[in-house]
C-alpha positions in Angstrom: -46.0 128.0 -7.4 -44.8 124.9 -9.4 -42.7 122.6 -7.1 -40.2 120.8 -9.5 -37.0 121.7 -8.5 -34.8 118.7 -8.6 -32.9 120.3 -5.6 -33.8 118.5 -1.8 -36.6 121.0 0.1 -35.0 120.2 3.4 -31.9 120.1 5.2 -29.2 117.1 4.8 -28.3 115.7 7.9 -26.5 112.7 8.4 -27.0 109.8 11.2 -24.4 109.0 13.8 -25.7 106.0 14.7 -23.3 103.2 13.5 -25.1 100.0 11.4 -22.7 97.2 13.7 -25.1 98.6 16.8 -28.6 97.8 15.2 -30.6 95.6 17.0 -32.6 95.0 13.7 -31.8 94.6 10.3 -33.7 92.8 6.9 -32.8 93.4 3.6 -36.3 93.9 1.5 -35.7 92.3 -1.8 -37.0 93.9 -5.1 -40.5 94.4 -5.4 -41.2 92.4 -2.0 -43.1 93.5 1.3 -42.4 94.3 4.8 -44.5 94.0 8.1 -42.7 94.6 11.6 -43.1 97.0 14.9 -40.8 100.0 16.0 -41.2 100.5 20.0 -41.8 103.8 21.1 -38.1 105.7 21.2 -36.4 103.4 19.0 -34.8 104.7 15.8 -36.0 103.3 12.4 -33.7 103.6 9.1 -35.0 103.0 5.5 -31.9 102.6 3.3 -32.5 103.5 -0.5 -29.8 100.2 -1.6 -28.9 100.8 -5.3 -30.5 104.1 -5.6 -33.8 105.7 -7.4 -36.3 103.1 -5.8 -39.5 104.0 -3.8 -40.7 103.0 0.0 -44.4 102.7 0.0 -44.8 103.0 3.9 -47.4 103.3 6.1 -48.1 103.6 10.0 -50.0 102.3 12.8 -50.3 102.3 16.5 -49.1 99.1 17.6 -52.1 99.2 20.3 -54.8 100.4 18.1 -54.8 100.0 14.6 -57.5 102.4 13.4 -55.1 105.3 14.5 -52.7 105.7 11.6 -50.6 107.9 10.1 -52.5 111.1 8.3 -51.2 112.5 5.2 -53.6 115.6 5.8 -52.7 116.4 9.3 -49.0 115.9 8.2 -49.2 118.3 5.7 -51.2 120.8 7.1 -49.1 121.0 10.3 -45.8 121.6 8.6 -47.3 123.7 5.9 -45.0 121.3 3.5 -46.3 118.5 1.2 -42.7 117.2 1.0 -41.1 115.3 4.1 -37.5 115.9 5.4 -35.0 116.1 8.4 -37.5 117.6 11.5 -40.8 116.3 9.5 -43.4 115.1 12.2 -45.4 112.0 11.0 -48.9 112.2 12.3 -51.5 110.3 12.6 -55.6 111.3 12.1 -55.8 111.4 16.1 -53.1 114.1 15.9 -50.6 112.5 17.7 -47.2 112.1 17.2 -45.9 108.7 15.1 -42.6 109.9 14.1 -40.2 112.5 13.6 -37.6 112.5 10.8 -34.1 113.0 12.7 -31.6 112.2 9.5 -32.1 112.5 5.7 -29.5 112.4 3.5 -31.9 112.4 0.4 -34.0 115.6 1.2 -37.4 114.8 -0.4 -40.0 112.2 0.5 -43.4 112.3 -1.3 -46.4 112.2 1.0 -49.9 113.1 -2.6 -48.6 110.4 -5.3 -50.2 107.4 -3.1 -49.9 104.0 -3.9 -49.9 102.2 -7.4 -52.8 99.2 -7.5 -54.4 97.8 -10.4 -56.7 100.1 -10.7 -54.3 103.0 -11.1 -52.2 101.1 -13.8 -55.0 100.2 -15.8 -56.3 103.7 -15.8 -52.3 106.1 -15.9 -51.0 103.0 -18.7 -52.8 100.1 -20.1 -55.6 97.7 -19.6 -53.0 95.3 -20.6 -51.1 96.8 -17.3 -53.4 95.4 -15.2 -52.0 92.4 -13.9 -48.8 93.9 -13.2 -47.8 93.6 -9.3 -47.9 96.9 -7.5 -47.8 98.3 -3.8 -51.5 97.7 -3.0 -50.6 94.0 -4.0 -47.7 94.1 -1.8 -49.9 95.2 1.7 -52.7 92.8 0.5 -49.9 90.0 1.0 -48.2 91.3 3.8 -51.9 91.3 6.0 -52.8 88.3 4.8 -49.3 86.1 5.8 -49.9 87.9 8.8 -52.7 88.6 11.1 -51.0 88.7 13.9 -50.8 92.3 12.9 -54.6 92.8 13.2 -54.5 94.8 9.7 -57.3 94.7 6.8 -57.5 96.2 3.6 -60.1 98.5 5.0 -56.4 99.8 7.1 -54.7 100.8 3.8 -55.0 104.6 3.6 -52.9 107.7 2.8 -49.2 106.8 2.5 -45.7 108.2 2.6 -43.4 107.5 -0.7 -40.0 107.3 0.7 -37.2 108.3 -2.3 -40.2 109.1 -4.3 -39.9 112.8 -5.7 -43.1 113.6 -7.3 -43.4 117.0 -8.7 -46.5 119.7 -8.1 -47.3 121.1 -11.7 -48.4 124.7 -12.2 -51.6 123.4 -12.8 -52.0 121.9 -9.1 -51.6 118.2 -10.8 -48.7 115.7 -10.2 -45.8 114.7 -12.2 -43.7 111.3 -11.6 -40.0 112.5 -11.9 -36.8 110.6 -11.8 -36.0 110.6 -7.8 -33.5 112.6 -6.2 -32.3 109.3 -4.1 -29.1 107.8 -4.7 -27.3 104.0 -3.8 -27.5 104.4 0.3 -29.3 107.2 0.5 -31.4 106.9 4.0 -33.8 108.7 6.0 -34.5 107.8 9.3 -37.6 108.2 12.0 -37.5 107.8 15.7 -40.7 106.4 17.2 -42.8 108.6 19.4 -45.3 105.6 20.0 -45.0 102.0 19.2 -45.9 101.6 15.5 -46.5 98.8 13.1 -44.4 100.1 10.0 -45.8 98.5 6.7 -43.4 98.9 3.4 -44.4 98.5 0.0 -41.1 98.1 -2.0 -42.6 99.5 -4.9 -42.5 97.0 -7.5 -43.6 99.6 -10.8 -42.3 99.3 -13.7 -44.3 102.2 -16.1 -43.2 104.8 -14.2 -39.1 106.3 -12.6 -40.3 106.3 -9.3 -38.2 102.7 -9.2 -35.9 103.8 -12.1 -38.1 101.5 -14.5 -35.9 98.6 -12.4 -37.0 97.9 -9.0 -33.9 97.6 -6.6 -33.6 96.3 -2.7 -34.4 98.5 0.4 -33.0 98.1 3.9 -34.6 98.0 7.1 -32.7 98.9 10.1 -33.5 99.4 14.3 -31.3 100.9 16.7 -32.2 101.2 20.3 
């Protein structure tokens, strides 16, 4: 079955939890990094600012790193490569990260992965090469801080938040304009403390950031 409908693959469902009650809030400027923890029952929101951008995120238990959030066991228990309102986030222990509790965009990418170097040089140009990407992005982020206990040998499978990423007839994967627009959110409550790592995808070769990387939002309620 080719998956590229433009249409969401999961329910809407707004949030009533009101931004003036966050206990945390950090805009994530174009193309820039974030590193933080989510406790265990706390509600995390990723805001999609301007529209059509993409949230490279990945997952971690706060207490033990090498547990992490599983693309496989994700997909495989929900039967659903696309995330959405009542998604569970798992990690490769099996246990519960994260459920999805609001979505107002209705598609979150969980096979296109990260872009690197690597990848650019190989989908566009040797020329591309030097261009900053996600990969970059976590690379900074552990090194300014360690605190975190992360390596690069940490930087797995990850979620594409906004990112809509078609499956072709032929089992392969297209990179499509998103179906995010300015505000668009989703938002995760925390079944375990988690260190939450966001690439805000800096590509330019591609529309997973509209060809013009815009600011995300990071918000915590509870």
């Amino acid at each position: 079955m080719r998956l590229t409908t433009t249409e969401p693959l999961h329910p809407l469902l707004e949030s009533p939890l009101r931004v003036e009650n966050a206990v945390f809030r950090r805009l994530i400027e174009a193309g820039d990094h974030y590193i933080g923890i989510v406790r265990a029952g706390q509600t995390l929101r990723l805001v999609d600012v301007e529209g059509n951008e993409a949230a490279d995120t990945l997952f971690f238990n706060a207490h033990d790193t090498a547990e992490r959030y599983s693309a496989m066991d994700t997909v495989r228990e929900q039967g659903q490569v696309y995330l959405g309102t009542g998604s569970r986030l798992l990690s490769g222990d099996g246990n519960l990260m994260l459920t999805i509790i609001a979505d107002t965009c209705g598609r979150h990418d969980t096979l296109g992965g990260a872009c690197a170097s690597e990848s650019n040089t190989v989908r566009y140009d040797l020329e591309k090469r030097h261009m900053h990407s996600c990969r970059d992005n976590w690379m900074q982020a552990i090194a300014n801080y360690p605190q975190f206990g992360l390596t690069k040998r940490d930087i797995t499978h990850n979620i594409n938040f906004f990112m809509n990423v078609p499956v072709t007839a032929e089992g392969g994967l297209s990179f499509a304009d998103g179906l995010s627009g300015p505000g668009k959110y989703v938002e995760m409550e925390a079944a375990m403390d988690v260190v939450v790592l966001i690439s805000n995808c800096p590509q330019l070769n591609n529309p997973c950031s509209g060809f013009n990387p815009t600011p995300l939002e990071v918000l915590v309620w509870g």
